[in-house]
Phi, psi and omega in degrees: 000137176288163181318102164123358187292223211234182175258154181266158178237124175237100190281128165270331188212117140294146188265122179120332173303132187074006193110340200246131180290274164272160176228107207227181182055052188273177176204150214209113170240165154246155176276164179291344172294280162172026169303104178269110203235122144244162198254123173243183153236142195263076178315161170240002192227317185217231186216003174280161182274355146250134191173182172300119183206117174280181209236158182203136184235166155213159182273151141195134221249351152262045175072014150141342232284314172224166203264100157335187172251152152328106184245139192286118188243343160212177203194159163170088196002073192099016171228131168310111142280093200175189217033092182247140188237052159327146171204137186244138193281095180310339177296295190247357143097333178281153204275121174270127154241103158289168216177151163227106173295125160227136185311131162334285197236144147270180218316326192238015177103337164315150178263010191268092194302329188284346176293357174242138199265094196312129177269192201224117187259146160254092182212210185171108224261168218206001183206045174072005163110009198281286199268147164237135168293188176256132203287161194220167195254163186231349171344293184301336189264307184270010190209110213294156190293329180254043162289129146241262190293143257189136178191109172273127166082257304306179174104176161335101166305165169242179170222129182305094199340282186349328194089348152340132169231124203244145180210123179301139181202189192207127144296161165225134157208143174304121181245171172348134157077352182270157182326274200214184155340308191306314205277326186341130183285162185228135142250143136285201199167176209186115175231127160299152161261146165215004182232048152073034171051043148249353174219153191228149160208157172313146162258222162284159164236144193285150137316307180300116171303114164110001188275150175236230167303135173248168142227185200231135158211135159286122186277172177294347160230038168106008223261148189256084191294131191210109186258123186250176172264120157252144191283338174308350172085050197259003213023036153232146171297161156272196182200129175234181189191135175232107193273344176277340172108004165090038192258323193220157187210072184273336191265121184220161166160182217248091312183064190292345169331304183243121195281156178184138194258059192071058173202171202280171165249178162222168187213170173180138182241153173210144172302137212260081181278357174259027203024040170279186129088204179245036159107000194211088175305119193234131196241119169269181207199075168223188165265131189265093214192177171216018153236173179272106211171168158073031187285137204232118167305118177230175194222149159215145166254347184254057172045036186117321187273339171218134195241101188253000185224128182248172151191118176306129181277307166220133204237013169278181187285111150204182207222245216276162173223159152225172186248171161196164178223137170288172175293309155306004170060027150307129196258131135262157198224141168237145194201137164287124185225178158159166206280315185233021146226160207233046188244339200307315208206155166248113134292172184250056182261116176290139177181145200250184187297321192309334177262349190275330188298354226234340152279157202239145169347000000 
């Protein structure tokens, strides 16, 4: 596309299409090829989040524009398969999925996602997204003993100039006095790599009560950016910040800039080629609402701290997104949309920095 055009749209999954009722929850990496491979979860019966729901990806080796077909990338009989957190190692080109498993229904037919204390799965390709290993379980590394509900991602993980590979997540743990499952305090959190994703631990954890799914961009000056969901329902995001590399997250607050209605986000930092900022663009991703709608791109150039240039992506009902950047530093976003649920379709948009930079507050 020349510089400032208008953006392109590619629906990848339609709902009802394959087999699948719904199609939710996307992530979006690019490979050190320039492979762009995504990730969804396939519902197979509704559009709630526990049920039968597998894990599926497709390639595309021209920059979005065409598609593998849907290839089945984890899977497992009576079981939720989901929350997919990619991260691709530039180093060694291969692809990390954490993942999280839960029973489909439990025992008496309840629909209640939060009673199960989720174990955390792994697995991860090695040829660019053509092929997945058989997933190994990793529970015991990422997950502290009084942690009940588990949550990777979603979207994308990063990988740190250091070569760290950080993946954004979210915990529930029982405190004093609570009820049930239901009352469980939320955090967000962060689990590491440091040996190229063979062995994984916990990282920092956000402090702040009610914070949920988060994401990661690493700043321009090494500082670990984490934009959270709070679930309490305040319409606004948090914000943590980490000098250490994601080991601790002591810097917190309440982000009034981004408005948002309790649901997940995306983030992507790209080096800043037009020499403005401090060297590091950083691109947001939410429904900027306080119902799921209006999803709206903003750019900040000062690490975060001010997103002064917006541009609607969508402006009808959509939810969760993830970002990714091309070699050529065409940005794309997959996002959930649709005309009367914002569960219909996964898209596709191509858009370069010249039209999100071209907009005004």
């Amino acid at each position: 596309m020349a510089a400032g055009d208008a953006i392109e749209l590619r629906d990848l999954w339609v709902a009802g299409d394959g087999g699948y009722h719904t199609y939710r929850i996307p992530a979006l990496v690019t490979t050190p090829r320039g492979t762009l491979v995504a990730i969804c979860e396939g519902r197979r019966r509704s559009h709630h989040d526990v049920g039968l729901i597998d894990l599926l990806a497709r390639r595309s080796t021209d920059g979005g524009r065409t598609w593998s077909e849907p290839r089945l990338v984890a899977a497992a009989p009576g079981q939720t398969t989901g929350n997919p957190a990619p991260v691709v190692d530039r180093q060694t080109g291969v692809i990390w999925l954490p993942f999280c498993r839960n029973p489909a229904f439990d025992a008496d037919g309840r629909r209640d996602k939060w009673r199960y204390d989720r174990p955390v799965w792994l697995t991860h390709s090695a040829d660019d997204g053509r092929t997945w290993a058989d997933p190994v379980e990793i529970t015991a590394a990422v997950k502290a003993p009084e942690w009940t509900w588990y949550s990777t991602g979603p979207g994308h993980g990063i990988q740190l100039a250091g070569g760290r590979l950080l993946i954004a997540c979210t915990h529930r743990v029982r405190g004093p006095g609570r009820a049930d499952d239901r009352d469980d305090a939320r955090y967000s959190h962060v689990v590491c790599s440091d040996d190229h994703g063979a062995t994984w631990h916990p990282g920092g954890s956000v402090s702040r009560e009610g914070t949920n799914e988060c994401a990661a961009v690493e700043l321009a000056g090494g500082a670990v950016y984490l934009t959270c969901r709070d679930q309490a329902g305040g319409g606004r995001r948090y914000a943590a910040l980490s000098r250490d590399g994601g080991d601790t997250f002591p810097e917190v607050w309440r982000d009034e800039a981004l408005l948002e209605p309790a649901c997940e986000a995306s983030l992507v930092g790209l080096p800043d080629g037009d020499g403005n900022g401090e060297g590091t663009v950083t691109v947001f991703c939410n429904p900027a609402s306080r119902t799921r709608d209006t999803l709206t791109v903003r750019l900040s150039r000062d690490g975060c701290r001010t997103w002064p240039t917006a541009r609607l992506l969508e402006p009808g009902r959509a939810a969760y997104s993830d970002l990714a950047v091309l070699p050529d530093r065409t940005l794309v976003c997959l996002f959930e949309r649709g005309r009367h649920s914002p569960y219909e379709r996964l898209t596709l948009a191509r858009f370069d920095l010249a039209w999100l930079a071209g907009a005004r507050r």
